[in-house]
C-alpha positions in Angstrom: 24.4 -10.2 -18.4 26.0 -7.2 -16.5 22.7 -5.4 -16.6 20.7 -8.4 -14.8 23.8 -8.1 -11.8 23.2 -4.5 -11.5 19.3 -5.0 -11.2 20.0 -8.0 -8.9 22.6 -5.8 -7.1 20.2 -2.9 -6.9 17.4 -4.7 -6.0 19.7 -6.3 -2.8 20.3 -2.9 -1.6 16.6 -1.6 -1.8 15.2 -4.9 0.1 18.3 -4.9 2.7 17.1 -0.3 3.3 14.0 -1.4 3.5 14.1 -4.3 5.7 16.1 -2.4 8.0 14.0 0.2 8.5 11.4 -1.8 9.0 13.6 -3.2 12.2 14.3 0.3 13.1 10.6 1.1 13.3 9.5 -2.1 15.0 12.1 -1.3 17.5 11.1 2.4 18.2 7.5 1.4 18.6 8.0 -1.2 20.8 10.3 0.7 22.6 8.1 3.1 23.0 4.7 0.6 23.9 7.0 -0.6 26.5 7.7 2.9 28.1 3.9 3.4 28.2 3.2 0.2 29.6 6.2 0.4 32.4 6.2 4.0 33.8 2.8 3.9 35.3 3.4 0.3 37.2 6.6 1.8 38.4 4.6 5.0 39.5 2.0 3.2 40.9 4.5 0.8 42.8 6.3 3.5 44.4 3.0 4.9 45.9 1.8 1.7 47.1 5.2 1.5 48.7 5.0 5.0 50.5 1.6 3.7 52.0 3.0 0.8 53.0 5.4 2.9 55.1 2.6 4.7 56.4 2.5 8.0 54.0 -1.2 7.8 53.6 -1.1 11.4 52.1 -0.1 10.5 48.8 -2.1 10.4 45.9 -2.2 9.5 42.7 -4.5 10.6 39.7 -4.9 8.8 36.1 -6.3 10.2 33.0 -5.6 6.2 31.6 -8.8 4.5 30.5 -7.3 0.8 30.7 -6.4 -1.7 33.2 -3.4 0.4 34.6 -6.1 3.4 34.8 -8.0 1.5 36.9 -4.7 0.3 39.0 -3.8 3.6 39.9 
């Protein structure tokens, strides 16, 4: 009987590590999806805002092949 609790207590511990590394991860690589989603529309915001003001030097260059490529 006290070996099935340590199993059972064992096995609690390896799926509660692993479930919370699996948060950990899903919360890095969204974190990090939402940096690359959110610093170019802030970039590209900014600029359109210069112009607005009448700074037609600025420029700006993307090496992005997706929608926010195409924005810039």
């Amino acid at each position: 009987m006290t070996q099935t609790h340590n199993n059972i207590n064992t096995a609690q511990w390896q799926m509660g590590i692993t479930t919370a590394i699996a948060i950990l991860a899903g919360l890095l690589i969204s974190w990090r999806i939402t940096l690359q989603i959110t610093r170019p529309l802030h970039s590209t915001l900014m600029l359109a805002e210069r112009i607005a003001k009448g700074d037609l030097r600025q420029a700006q260059t993307s090496t992005r092949r997706d929608e926010l490529g195409q924005l810039a």
